[in-house]
C-alpha positions, 0 to 999 in steps of 0.5 A, a space after each residue: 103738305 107743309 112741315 110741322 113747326 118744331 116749336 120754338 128750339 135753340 139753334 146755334 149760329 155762327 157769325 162772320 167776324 163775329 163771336 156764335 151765339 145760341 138763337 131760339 127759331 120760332 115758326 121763322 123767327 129768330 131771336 137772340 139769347 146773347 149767350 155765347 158757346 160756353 152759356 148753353 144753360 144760360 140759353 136754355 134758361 133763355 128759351 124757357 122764359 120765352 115759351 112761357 112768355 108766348 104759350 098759352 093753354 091749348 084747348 081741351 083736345 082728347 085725339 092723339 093725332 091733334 095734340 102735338 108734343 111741344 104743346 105737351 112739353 110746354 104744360 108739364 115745364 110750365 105748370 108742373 116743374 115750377 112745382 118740383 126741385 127739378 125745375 131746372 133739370 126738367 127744362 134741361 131735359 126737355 130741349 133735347 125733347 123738344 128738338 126731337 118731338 117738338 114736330 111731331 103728335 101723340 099719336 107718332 109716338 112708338 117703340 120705333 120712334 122712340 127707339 130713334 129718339 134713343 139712336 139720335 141722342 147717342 149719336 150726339 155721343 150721349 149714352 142710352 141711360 141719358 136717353 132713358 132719363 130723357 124719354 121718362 121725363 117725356 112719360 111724365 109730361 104725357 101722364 101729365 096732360 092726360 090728366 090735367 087736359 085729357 082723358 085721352 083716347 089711349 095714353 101712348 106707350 113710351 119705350 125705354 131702352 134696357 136700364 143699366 147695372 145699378 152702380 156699385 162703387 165704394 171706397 175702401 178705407 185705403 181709398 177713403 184715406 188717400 181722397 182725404 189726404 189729397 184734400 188736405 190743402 183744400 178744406 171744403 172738399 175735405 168737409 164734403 168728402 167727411 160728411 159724405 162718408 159718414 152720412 150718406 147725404 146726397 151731393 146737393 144736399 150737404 153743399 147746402 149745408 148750414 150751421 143754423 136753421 134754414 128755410 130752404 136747405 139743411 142744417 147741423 144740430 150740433 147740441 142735440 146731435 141731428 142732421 136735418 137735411 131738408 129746410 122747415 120750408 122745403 118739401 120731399 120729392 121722390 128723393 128722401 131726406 131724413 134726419 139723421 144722428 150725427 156719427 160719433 167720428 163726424 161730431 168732433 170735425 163739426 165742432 172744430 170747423 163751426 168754432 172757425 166759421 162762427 169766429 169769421 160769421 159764416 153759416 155755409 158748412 162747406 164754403 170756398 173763401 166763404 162763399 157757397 159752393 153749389 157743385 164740385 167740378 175741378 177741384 174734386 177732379 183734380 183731388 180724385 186725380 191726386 189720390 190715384 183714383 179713377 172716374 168712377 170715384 164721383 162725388 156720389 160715391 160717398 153715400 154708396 161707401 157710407 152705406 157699405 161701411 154700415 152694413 160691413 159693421 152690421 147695422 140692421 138694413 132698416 136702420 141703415 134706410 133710415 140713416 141715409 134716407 133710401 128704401 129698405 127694399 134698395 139696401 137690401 136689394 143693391 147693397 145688402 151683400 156687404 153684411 156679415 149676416 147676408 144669407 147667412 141662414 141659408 149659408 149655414 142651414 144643415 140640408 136633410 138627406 134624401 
């Protein structure tokens, strides 16, 4: 019996006297992305437009064992992702996907098979959270099928390896001061570390950050002291983005740099040389680096010390939720012990003797 097509995947293939280059097989066809080793999400976003340019609905189809997994993939990136503000990361998660599944049907789909998934993806040297996050993608995309295309005689059941500890990691005021002063040379940082700390504002977020009103990213309401994280066009997705009183400590920084920005016409609040900053890489590295910090000091850290500094001044849970845009129940629940109330009652309650 012949093998099952993977579906169109990337491959990358060496070339005597020549530079490699990422190629997208096809049922035996090979096709060109003309991305080289270091282009991989350039490639990736290669292969997307391809299988969208060549896919088309399958019929409806109610059988695990007829509905093959690359189809399932295909209709979830191609119809739902576009929906999302994770067109990009879905895709991304979905090579890794496709290249494990892109053979197989529905009705492959076990806690063996999924625990081999996992097993493959770690031995590429990921960890088994990235795997996890991959395999919950994967979940959507089934969820999504039997909704749009099914019912299905049994939605499979996928297995998801144990989650991680949930990441603690704050800065201390030492610390906070030491990452500010290793980024006094280098301003944007400096700004994003700043709004970080005393807004909890997501990395993604505050990059985007403007000066004006914006249709697709946030802005500062400096005459009326709001944060408002989202653009009037944009949507939320499972990621909360409220507005926010600006913080008395961050008001006075804001003033001093749109009074520079205005003069120069620029409307990013966190800009290199004026130009927008979509992620920190190197120069948040080599400021970590300089203040003596470790890798656990990523840029997402800034939200958790922003809502541990909080709780230590005693902000009330629910206020706390709803400055930085999280659930009350996952204060409570990751971060809640750094209040000085945290079972305070319980700690002092006077015990009756038997």
């Amino acid at each position: 019996m012949p093998r099952r097509s993977k579906g169109p995947h990337l491959w990358w293939r060496e070339q005597k006297g020549r530079a490699g280059v990422w190629i997208i097989k096809d049922n035996g066809r090979q096709t060109s992305t003309g991305c080289g080793a270091s282009e991989l999400a350039s490639a990736e976003k290669f292969l997307a437009e391809y299988i969208a340019a060549k896919w088309s609905p399958p019929s409806r189809e109610s059988k695990l064992a007829r509905i093959s997994c690359a189809d399932v993939l295909q209709i979830y990136c191609r119809e739902h992702a576009p929906t999302t503000r994770s067109l990009d990361h879905i895709l991304y998660l979905a090579t890794s996907i496709n290249e494990f599944w892109g053979d197989k049907t529905l009705a492959d789909i076990r806690g063996q098979t999924c625990r081999d998934y996992v097993a493959w993806r770690c031995a590429q040297g990921v960890s088994d959270q990235t795997a996890r996050r991959d395999l919950d993608c994967f979940r959507s995309a089934i969820k999504y099928y039997h909704a749009e295309y099914g019912p299905l005689d049994a939605v499979p059941q996928i297995t998801l390896p144990a989650k991680g500890p949930s990441r603690q990691r704050w800065l201390t005021r030492s610390e906070a001061a030491r990452l500010l002063w290793a980024a006094r040379r280098t301003p944007h940082v400096a700004r994003f570390i700043l709004i970080g700390l005393y807004t909890g504002t997501r990395s993604k977020a505050a990059l985007r950050l403007r000066w004006v009103p914006s249709l697709d990213a946030g802005w500062f309401d400096l005459e009326h002291g709001v944060l408002y994280r989202k653009g009037s066009d944009e949507t939320d997705s499972n990621k909360r983005r409220p507005p926010a009183r600006i913080h008395d400590k961050l008001m006075p920084y804001l003033k001093h740099w749109y009074r520079k920005d205005a003069e120069k016409g620029l409307i990013d609040v966190c800009h290199y040389h004026g130009s927008y900053i979509k992620k920190l890489r190197r120069s948040w590295r080599a400021i970590r680096e300089a203040a003596g910090l470790d890798k656990s000091v990523t840029p997402h850290v800034l939200r958790h010390t922003c809502v541990t500094w909080l709780l230590q001044a005693g902000v009330p849970t629910w206020e706390v939720a709803g400055f930085v845009g999280m659930s009350e129940e996952l204060v409570r629940e990751t971060y809640g012990h750094h209040s000085p109330d945290f079972q305070n009652n319980a700690a002092t309650s006077k015990l009756k003797k038997s």
